[in-house]
C-alpha positions in Angstrom: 32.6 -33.7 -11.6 33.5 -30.4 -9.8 35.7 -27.9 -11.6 38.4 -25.9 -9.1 38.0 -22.2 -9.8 39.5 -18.4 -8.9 38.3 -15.1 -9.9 40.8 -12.6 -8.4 40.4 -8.5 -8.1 42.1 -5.5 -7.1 40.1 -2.7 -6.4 41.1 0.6 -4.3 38.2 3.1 -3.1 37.9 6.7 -1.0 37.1 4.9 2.2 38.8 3.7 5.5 39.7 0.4 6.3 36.7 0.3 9.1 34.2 1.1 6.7 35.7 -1.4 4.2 35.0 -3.9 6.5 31.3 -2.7 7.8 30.6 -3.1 4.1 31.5 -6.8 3.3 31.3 -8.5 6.6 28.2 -6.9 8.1 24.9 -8.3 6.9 23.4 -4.9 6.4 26.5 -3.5 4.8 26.6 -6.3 2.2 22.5 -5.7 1.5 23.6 -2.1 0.5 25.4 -3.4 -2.6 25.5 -7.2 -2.9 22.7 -9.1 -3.8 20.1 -11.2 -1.7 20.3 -10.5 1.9 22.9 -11.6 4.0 23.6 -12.4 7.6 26.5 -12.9 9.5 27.9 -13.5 12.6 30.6 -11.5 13.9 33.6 -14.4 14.6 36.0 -16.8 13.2 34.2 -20.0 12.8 30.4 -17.9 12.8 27.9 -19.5 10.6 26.9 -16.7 7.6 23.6 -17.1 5.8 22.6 -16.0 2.2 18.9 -15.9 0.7 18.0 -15.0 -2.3 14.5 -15.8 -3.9 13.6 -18.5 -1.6 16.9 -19.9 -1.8 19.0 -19.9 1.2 23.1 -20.9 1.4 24.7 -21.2 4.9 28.3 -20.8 5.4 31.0 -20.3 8.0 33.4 -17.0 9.0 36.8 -19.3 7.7 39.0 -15.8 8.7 37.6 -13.0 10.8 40.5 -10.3 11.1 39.0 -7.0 11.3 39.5 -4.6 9.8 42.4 -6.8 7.6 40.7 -9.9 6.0 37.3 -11.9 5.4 37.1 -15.1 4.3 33.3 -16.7 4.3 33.4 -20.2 3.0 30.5 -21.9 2.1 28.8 -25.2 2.4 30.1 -28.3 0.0 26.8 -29.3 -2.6 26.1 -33.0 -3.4 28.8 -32.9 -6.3 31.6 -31.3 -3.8 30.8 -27.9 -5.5 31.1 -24.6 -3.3 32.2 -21.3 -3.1 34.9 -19.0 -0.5 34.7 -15.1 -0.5 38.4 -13.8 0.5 38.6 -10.3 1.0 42.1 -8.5 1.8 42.3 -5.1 3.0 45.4 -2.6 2.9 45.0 0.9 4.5 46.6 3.4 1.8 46.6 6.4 4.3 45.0 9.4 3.1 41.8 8.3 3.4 41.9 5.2 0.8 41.8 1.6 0.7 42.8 -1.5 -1.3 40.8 -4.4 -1.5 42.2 -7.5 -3.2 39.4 -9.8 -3.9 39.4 -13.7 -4.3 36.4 -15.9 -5.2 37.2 -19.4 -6.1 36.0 -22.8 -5.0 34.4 -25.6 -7.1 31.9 -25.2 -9.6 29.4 -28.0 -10.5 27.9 -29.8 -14.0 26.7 -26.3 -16.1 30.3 -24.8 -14.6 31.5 -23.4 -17.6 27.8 -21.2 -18.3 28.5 -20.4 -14.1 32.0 -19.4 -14.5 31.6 -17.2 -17.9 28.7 -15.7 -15.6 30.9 -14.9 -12.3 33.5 -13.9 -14.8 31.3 -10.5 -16.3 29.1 -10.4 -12.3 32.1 -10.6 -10.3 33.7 -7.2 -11.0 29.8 -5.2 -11.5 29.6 -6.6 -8.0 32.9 -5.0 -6.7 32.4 -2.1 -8.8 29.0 -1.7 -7.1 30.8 -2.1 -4.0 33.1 0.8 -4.9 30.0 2.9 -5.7 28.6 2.2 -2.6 31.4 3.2 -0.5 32.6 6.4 -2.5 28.8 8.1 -2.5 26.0 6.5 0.5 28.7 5.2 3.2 27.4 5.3 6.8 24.8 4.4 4.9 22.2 1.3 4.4 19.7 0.1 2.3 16.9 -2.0 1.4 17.8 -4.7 -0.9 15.6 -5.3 -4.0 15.9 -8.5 -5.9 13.2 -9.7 -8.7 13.5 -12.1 -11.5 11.1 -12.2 -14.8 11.1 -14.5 -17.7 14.0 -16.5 -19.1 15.1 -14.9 -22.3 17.1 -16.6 -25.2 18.9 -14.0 -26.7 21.1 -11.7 -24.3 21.2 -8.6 -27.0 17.7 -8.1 -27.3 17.2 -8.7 -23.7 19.2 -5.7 -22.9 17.6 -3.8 -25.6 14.3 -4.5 -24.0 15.8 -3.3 -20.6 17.0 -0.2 -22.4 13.6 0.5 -23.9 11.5 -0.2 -20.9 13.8 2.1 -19.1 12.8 4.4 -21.4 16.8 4.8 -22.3 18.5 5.1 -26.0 20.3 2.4 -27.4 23.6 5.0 -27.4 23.1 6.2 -23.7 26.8 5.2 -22.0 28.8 5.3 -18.8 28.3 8.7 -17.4 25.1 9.8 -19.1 22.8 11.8 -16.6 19.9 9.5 -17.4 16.2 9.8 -16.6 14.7 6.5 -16.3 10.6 5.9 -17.3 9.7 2.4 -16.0 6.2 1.7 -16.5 4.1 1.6 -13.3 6.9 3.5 -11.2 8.0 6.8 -10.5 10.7 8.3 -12.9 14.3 7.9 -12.1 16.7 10.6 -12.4 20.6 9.6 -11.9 23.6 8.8 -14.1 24.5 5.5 -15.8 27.2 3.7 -13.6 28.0 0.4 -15.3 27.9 -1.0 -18.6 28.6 -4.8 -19.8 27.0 -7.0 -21.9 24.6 -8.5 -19.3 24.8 -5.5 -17.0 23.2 -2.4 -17.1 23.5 0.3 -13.9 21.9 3.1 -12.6 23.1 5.4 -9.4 20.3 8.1 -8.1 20.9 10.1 -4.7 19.5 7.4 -3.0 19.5 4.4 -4.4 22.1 1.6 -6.7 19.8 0.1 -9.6 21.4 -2.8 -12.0 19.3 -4.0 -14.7 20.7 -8.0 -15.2 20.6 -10.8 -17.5 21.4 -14.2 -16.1 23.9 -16.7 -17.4 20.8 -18.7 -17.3 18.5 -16.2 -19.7 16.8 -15.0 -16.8 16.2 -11.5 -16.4 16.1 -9.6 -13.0 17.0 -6.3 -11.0 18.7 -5.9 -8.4 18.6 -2.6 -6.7 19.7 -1.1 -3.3 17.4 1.4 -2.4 18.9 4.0 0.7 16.0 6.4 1.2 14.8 6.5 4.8 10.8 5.9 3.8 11.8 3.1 1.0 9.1 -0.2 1.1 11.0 -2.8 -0.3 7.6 -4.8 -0.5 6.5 -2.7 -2.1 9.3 -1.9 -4.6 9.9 -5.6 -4.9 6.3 -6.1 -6.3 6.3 -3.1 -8.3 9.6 -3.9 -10.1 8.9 -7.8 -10.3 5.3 -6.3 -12.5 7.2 -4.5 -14.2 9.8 -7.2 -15.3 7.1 -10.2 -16.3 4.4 -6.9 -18.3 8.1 -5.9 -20.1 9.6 -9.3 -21.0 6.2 -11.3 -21.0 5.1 -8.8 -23.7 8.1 -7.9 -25.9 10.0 -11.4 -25.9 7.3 -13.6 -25.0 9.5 -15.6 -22.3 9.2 -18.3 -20.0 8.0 -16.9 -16.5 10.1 -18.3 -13.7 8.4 -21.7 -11.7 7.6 -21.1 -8.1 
C-alpha cells in the first residue's frame, strides 16, 4: 500500500530569479548540487531523466514557467509509489530570491525508513542548493556519486567518516577544516553542513557531503567545479576510499552489482 506524502521548504538565497531557475531545471545546473545526474527537456509536458548508480527514473516537465515555477513529476512504480519536485520562485528585488519547495508523492512498502530519510536529505539538499548559488553561480560541475558498504550503526558510521577525513569528533559548522582522505589529495575548505547522517565540506571549487543512507549505506556525493576535474577518476578514487575505510573499520557489507 502507497503512503501520500509532502515535505515542504522555504528557502531565500543572494541570486536572481534566472539563475534560480538555471539551477533546478537545467540538467547541468542540478549536477552542480543535486545528486546523480540529471537531464531535462526544456517544456511543459518534456520527459526529465535521473540516473544515479545504474539506476535511471524518467519523468515529465508537469509545470514549466520560467523563471516562476517547476514541477517535474515522476513515473508511478508497481505499488502506485512516486515522487513530484515543485519549485516556486519569488523575485525579492535587490538581488535575492525565495524559493518555496514542495516534495510529496507516494511512498512505497519501507515508506516510513524513506520518509524519515527525505525528512533529514531534503533540506541538506536545498541547503546545498543555497551554497551553490551564493558561492560557484555561473558556474558547473562534475557530479561525484559513490556508495561503500552498508553500515548498521549510523553514529559510528559518521565517526568513521570523521576519522577517515582526518577531522575531530568536535570540528562544527564553520570550522576552516583540512581534510586527509587516504589516497587523495588534502582538502582545505570549511565545514558547511552538519546532521546526524550528513556531514559537508565547501572548498573554492568544489561541494563535498559525506552521507549515510536511510538504508546503512554509506556514500559521497560531491560536486566538483574546477575546470581540469576527472570525475572518473574522482569517482574511483573516492569509491576506494569508501569500501578500504568502511570495509576495514566496520567490516560492512559491500554493495551487490
Amino acid at each position: 500500500m502507497a503512503h501520500r506524502f509532502e515535505i515542504t521548504k522555504d528557502v531565500e538565497v543572494g541570486a536572481t530569479p534566472e539563475e534560480v531557475w538555471e539551477a533546478i531545471a537545467t540538467g547541468p545546473g542540478m549536477d552542480s548540487w543535486f545528486m546523480g545526474q540529471s537531464e531535462v527537456e526544456p517544456r511543459e509536458g518534456g520527459r526529465a531523466r535521473w540516473s544515479i548508480g545504474g539506476y535511471t527514473e524518467d519523468s515529465t516537465v508537469t509545470t514549466w514557467d520560467p523563471p516562476k515555477r517547476f514541477v517535474n513529476t515522476g513515473s508511478g512504480g508497481p505499488d502506485g509509489s512516486f515522487h513530484r519536485f515543485d519549485y516556486r520562485i519569488e523575485d525579492r528585488g535587490s538581488g535575492r530570491t525565495a524559493i518555496r519547495y514542495v516534495h510529496s508523492g507516494m511512498l512505497g512498502e519501507d515508506w516510513e525508513a524513506e520518509y524519515e530519510g527525505m525528512s533529514e536529505g531534503d533540506p541538506m539538499y536545498l541547503h546545498k542548493l543555497v551554497e551553490y548559488l551564493t558561492y560557484f553561480s555561473g558556474r558547473f560541475a562534475v557530479g561525484i556519486d559513490a556508495q561503500g558498504p552498508t553500515v548498521a550503526d549510523r553514529e559510528h558510521a559518521m565517526s568513521v567518516f570523521r576519522r577517515g577525513l582526518g577531522l575531530s569528533a568536535d570540528a562544527a559548522e564553520g570550522d576552516q577544516v583540512r581534510l586527509t582522505p587516504e589516497g587523495l589529495e588534502p582538502i582545505e575548505g570549511v565545514v558547511d553542513y552538519e546532521s546526524p547522517s550528513f556531514l559537508g565540506v565547501r572548498s573554492t571549487d568544489a561541494l563535498y557531503r559525506f552521507i549515510y543512507g536511510f538504508d546503512g549505506t554509506v556514500m559521497v556525493g560531491h560536486h566538483l567545479f574546477a575546470d581540469d576535474a576527472d570525475a572518473d577518476g574522482a569517482r574511483r578514487a573516492w569509491q576506494t576510499w569508501l569500501m578500504r575505510l568502511f570495509g576495514a573499520s566496520v567490516g560492512g557489507v559491500a554493495p551487490s552489482d
